[in-house]
OpenMM code with the backbone's topology and positions (N, CA, C; nanometers):
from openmm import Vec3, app, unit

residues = "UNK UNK UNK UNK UNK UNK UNK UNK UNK UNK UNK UNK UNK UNK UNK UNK UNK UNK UNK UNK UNK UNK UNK UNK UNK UNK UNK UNK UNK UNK UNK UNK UNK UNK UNK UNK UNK UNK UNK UNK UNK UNK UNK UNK UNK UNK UNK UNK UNK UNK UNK UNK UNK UNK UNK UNK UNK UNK UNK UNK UNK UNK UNK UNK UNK UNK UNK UNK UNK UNK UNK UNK UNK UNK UNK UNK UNK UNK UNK UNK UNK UNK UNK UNK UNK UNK UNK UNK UNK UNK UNK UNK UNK UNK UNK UNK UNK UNK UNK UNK UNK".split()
positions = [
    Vec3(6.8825, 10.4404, 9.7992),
    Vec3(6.9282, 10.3084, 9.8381),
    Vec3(7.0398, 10.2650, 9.7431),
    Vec3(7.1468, 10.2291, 9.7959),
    Vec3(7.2515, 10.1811, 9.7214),
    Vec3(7.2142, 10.0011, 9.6320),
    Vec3(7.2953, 9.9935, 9.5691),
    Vec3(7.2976, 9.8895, 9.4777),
    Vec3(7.3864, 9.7566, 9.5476),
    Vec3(7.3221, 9.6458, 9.5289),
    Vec3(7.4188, 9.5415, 9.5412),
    Vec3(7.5552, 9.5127, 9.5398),
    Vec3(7.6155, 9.4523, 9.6597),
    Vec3(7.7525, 9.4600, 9.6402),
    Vec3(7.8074, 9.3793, 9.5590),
    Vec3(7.8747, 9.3697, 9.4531),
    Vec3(7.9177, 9.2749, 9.2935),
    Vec3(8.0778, 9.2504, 9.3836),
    Vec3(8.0969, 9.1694, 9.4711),
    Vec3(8.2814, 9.0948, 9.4302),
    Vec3(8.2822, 9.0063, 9.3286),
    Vec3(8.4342, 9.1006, 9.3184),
    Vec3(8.5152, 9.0347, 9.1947),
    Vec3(8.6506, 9.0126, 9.2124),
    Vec3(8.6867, 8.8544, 9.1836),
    Vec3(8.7519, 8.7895, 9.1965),
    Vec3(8.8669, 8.8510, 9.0933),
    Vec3(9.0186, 8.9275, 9.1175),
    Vec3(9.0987, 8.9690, 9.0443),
    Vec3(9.1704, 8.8572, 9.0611),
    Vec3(9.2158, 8.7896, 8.9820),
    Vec3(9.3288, 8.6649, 9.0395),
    Vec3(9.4708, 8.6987, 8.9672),
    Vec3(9.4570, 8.7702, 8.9015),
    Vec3(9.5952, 8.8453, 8.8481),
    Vec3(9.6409, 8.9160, 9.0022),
    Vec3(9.6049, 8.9976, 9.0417),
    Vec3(9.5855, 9.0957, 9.1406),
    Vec3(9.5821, 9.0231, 9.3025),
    Vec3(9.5624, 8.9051, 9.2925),
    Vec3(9.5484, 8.8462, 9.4211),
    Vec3(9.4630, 8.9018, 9.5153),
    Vec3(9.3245, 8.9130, 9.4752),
    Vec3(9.2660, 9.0077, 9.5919),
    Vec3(9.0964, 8.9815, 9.5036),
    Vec3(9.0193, 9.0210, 9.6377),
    Vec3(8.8733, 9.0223, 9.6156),
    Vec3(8.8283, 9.1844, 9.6300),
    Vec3(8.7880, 9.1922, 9.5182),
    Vec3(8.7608, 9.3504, 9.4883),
    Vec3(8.5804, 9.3825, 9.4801),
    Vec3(8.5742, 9.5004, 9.5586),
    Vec3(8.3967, 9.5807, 9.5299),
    Vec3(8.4542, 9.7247, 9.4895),
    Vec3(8.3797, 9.7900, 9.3604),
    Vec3(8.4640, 9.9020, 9.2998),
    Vec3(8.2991, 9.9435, 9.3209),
    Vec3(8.2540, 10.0670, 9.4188),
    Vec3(8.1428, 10.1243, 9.4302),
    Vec3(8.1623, 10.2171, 9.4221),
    Vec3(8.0665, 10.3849, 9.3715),
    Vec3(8.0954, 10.5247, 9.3775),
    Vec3(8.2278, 10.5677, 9.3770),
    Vec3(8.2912, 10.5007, 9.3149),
    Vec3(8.4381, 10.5498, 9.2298),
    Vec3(8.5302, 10.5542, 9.3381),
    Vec3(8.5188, 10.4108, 9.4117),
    Vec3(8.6105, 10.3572, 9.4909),
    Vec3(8.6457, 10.2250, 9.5250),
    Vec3(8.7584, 10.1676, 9.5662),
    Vec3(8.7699, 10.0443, 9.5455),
    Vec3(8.8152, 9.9957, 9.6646),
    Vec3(8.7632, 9.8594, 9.7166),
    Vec3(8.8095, 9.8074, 9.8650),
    Vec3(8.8419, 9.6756, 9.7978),
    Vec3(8.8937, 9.6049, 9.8912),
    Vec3(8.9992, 9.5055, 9.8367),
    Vec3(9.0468, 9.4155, 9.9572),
    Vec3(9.0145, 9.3168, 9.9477),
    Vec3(9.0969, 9.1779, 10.0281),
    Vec3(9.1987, 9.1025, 9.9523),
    Vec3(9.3009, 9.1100, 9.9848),
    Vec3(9.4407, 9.0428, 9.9548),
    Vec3(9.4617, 8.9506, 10.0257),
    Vec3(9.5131, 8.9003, 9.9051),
    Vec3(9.6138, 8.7364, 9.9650),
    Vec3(9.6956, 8.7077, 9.8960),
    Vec3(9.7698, 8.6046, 9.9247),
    Vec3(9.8243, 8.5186, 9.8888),
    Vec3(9.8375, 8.3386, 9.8715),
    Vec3(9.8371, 8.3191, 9.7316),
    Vec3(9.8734, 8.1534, 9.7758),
    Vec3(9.9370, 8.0834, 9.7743),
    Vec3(9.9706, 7.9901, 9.8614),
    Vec3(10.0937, 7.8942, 9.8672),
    Vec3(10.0689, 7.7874, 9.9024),
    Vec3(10.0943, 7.6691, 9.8067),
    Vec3(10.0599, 7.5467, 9.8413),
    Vec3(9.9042, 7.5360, 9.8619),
    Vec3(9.8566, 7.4568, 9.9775),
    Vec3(9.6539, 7.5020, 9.9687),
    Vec3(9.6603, 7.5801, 10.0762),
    Vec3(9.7344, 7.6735, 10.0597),
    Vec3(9.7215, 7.7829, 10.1920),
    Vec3(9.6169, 7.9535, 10.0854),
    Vec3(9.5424, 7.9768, 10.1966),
    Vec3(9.5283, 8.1017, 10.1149),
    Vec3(9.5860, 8.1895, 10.2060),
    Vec3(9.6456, 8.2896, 10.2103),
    Vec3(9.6982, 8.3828, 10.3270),
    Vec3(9.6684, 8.5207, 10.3011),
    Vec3(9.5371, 8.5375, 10.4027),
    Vec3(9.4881, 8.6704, 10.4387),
    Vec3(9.5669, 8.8134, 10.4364),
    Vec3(9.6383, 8.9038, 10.3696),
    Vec3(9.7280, 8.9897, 10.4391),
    Vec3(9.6721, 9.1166, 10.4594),
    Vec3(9.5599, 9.1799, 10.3837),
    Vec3(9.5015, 9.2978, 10.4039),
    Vec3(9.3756, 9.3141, 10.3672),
    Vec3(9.2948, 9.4055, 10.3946),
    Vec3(9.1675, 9.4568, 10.3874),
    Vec3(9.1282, 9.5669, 10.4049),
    Vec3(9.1386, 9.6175, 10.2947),
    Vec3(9.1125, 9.7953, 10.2613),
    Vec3(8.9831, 9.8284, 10.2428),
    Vec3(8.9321, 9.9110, 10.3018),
    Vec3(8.8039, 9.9720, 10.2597),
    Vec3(8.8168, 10.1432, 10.2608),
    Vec3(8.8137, 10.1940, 10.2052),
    Vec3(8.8579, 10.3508, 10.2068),
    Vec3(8.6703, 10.4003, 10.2683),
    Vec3(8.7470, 10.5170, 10.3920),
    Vec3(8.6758, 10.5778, 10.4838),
    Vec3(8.4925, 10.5767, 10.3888),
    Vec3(8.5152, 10.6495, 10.2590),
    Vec3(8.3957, 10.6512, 10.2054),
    Vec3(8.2865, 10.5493, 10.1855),
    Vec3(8.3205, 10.4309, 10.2206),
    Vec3(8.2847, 10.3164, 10.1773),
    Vec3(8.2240, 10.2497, 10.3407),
    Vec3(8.3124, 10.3215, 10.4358),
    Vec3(8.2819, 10.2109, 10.5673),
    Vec3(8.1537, 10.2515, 10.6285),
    Vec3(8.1002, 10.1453, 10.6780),
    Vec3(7.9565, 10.1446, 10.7451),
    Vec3(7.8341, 10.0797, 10.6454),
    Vec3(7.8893, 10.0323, 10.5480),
    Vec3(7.8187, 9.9392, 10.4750),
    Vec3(7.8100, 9.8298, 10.4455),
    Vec3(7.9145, 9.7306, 10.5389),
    Vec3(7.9393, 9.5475, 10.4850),
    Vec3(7.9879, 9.5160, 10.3864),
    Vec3(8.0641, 9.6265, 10.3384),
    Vec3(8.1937, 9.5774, 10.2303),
    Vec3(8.2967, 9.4875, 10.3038),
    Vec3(8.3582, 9.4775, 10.4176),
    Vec3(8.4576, 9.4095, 10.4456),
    Vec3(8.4063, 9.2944, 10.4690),
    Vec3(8.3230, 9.3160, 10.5262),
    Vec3(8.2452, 9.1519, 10.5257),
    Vec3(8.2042, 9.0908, 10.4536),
    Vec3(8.1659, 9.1825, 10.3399),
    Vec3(8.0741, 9.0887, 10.2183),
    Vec3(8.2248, 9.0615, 10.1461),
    Vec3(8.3469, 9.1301, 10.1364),
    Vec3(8.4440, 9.0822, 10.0944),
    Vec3(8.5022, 8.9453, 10.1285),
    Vec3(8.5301, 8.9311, 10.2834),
    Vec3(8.5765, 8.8487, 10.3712),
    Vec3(8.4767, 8.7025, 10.2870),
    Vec3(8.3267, 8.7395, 10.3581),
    Vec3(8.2830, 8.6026, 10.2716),
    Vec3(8.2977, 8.5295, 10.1661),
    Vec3(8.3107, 8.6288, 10.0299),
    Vec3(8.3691, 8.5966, 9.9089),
    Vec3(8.5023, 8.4956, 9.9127),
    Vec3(8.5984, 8.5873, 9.9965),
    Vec3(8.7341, 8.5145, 10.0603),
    Vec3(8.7101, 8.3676, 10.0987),
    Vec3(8.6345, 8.4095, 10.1919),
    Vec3(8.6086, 8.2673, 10.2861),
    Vec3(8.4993, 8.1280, 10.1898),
    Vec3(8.4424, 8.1582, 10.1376),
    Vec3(8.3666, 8.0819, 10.0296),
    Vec3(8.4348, 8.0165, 9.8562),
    Vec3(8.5290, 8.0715, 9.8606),
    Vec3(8.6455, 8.0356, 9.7625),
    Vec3(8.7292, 7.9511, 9.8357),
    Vec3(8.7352, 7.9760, 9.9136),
    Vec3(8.8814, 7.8981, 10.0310),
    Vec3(8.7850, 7.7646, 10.0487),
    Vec3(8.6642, 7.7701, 10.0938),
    Vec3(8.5843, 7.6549, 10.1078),
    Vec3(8.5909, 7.5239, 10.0201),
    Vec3(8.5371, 7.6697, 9.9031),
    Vec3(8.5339, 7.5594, 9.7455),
    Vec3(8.6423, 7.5154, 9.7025),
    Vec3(8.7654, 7.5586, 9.7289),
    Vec3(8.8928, 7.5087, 9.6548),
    Vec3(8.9761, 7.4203, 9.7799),
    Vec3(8.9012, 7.4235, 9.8822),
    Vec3(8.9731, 7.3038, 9.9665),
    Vec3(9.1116, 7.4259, 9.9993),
    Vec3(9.1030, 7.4928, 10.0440),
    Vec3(9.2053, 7.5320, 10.1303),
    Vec3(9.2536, 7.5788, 10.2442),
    Vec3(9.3150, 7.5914, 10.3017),
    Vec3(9.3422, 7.6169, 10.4727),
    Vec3(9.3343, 7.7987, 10.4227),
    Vec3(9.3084, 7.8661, 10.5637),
    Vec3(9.2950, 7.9691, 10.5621),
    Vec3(9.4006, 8.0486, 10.6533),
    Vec3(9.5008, 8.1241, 10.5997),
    Vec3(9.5763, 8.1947, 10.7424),
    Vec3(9.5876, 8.3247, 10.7312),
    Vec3(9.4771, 8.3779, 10.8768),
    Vec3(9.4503, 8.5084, 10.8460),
    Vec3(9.5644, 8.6228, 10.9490),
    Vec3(9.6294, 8.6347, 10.8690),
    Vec3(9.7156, 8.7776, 10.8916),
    Vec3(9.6925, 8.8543, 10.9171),
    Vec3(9.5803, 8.8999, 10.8342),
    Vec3(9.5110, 9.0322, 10.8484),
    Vec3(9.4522, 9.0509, 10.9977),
    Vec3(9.4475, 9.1445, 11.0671),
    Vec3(9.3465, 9.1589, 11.1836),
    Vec3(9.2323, 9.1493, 11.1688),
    Vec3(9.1199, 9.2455, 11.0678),
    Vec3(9.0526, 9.2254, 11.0705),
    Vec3(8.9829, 9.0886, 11.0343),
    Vec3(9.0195, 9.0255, 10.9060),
    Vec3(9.0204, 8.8707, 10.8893),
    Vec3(8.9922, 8.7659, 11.0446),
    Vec3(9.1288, 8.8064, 11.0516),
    Vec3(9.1419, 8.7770, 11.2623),
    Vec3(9.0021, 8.7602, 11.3074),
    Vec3(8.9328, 8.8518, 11.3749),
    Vec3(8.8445, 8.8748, 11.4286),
    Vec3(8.7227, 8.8080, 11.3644),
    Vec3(8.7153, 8.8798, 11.2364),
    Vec3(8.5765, 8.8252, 11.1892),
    Vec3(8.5892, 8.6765, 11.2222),
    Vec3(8.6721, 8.6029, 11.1834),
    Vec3(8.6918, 8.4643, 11.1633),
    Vec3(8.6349, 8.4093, 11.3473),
    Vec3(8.6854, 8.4892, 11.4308),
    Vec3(8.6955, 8.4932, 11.5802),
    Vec3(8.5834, 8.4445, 11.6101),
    Vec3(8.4703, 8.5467, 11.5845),
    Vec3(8.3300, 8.6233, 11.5875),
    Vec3(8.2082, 8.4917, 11.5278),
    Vec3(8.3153, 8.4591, 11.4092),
    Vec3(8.2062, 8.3758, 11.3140),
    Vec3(8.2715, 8.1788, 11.2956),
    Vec3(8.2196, 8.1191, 11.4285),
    Vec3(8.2563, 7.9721, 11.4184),
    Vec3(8.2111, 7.9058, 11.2968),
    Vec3(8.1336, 7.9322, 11.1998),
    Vec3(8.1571, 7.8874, 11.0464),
    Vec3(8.2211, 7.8689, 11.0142),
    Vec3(8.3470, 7.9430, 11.0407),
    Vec3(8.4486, 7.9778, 10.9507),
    Vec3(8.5755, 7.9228, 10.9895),
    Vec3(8.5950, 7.8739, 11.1106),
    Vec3(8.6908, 7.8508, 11.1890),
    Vec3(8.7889, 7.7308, 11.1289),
    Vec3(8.6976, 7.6222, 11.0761),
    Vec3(8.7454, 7.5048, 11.0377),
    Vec3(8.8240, 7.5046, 10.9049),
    Vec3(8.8217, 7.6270, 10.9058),
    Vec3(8.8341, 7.6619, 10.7464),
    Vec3(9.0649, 7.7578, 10.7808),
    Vec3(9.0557, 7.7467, 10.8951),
    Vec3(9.1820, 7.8455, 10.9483),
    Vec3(9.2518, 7.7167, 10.9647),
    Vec3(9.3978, 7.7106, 10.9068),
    Vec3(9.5614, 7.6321, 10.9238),
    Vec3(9.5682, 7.6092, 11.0496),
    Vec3(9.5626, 7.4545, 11.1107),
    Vec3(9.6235, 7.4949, 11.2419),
    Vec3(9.7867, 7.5489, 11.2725),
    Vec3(9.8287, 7.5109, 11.1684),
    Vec3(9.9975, 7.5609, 11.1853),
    Vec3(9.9900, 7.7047, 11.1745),
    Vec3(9.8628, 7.7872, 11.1744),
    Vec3(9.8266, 7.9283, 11.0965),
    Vec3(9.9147, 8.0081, 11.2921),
    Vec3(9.9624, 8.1130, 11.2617),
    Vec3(10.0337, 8.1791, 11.4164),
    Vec3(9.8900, 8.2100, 11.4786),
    Vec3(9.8857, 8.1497, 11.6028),
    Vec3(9.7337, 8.1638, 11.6604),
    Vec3(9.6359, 8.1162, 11.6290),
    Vec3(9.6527, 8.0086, 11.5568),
    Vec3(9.5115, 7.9371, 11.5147),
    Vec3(9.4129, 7.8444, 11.5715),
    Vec3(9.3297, 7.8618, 11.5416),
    Vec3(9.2171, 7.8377, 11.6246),
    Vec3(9.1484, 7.6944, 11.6621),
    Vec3(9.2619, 7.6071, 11.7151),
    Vec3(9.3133, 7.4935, 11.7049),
    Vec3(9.1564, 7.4574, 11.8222),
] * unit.nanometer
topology = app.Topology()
chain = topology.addChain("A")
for resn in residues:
    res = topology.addResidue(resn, chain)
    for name in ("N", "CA", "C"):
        topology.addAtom(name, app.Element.getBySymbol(name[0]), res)
């Protein structure tokens, strides 16, 4: 049985990081103004099928909460999850391209 997933907040790095079995997945952003902006979400093949992107995404999405900021997700996958999960929705820019007005 694998171990708990630990994100960690790189803020040098702009990104929410899980470094498991000597690999690293990663949600990127950017911020501007109280925008956070979604742009990627890496999980390398070894890693997928375990709720790293998601347990990433939440991290994402639970910082954006706490710091009061609009969310604009770029990313596709971001996209979707956000789609999938009306929690989260209120939390997306309406000026965001496609947002979930």
């Amino acid at each position: 049985m694998s171990s708990p997933t630990t994100v960690v907040h790189n803020v040098q790095q702009e990104r929410f990081e899980v470094q498991q079995d000597g690999h690293l997945a990663e949600l990127d952003y950017r911020r501007t103004g109280n925008q956070i902006i979604f742009t990627h979400t890496g999980v390398p093949n070894e890693l997928e099928g375990r709720g790293i992107g998601s347990t990433l995404l939440k991290a994402g999405l639970t910082y954006a909460r706490e710091n009061g900021l609009e969310v604009v997700p770029l990313c596709p996958f971001v996209r979707g999850y956000i789609e999938r999960k009306p929690e989260y929705q209120d939390l997306v820019s309406k000026a965001s391209p496609g947002g979930f007005a």
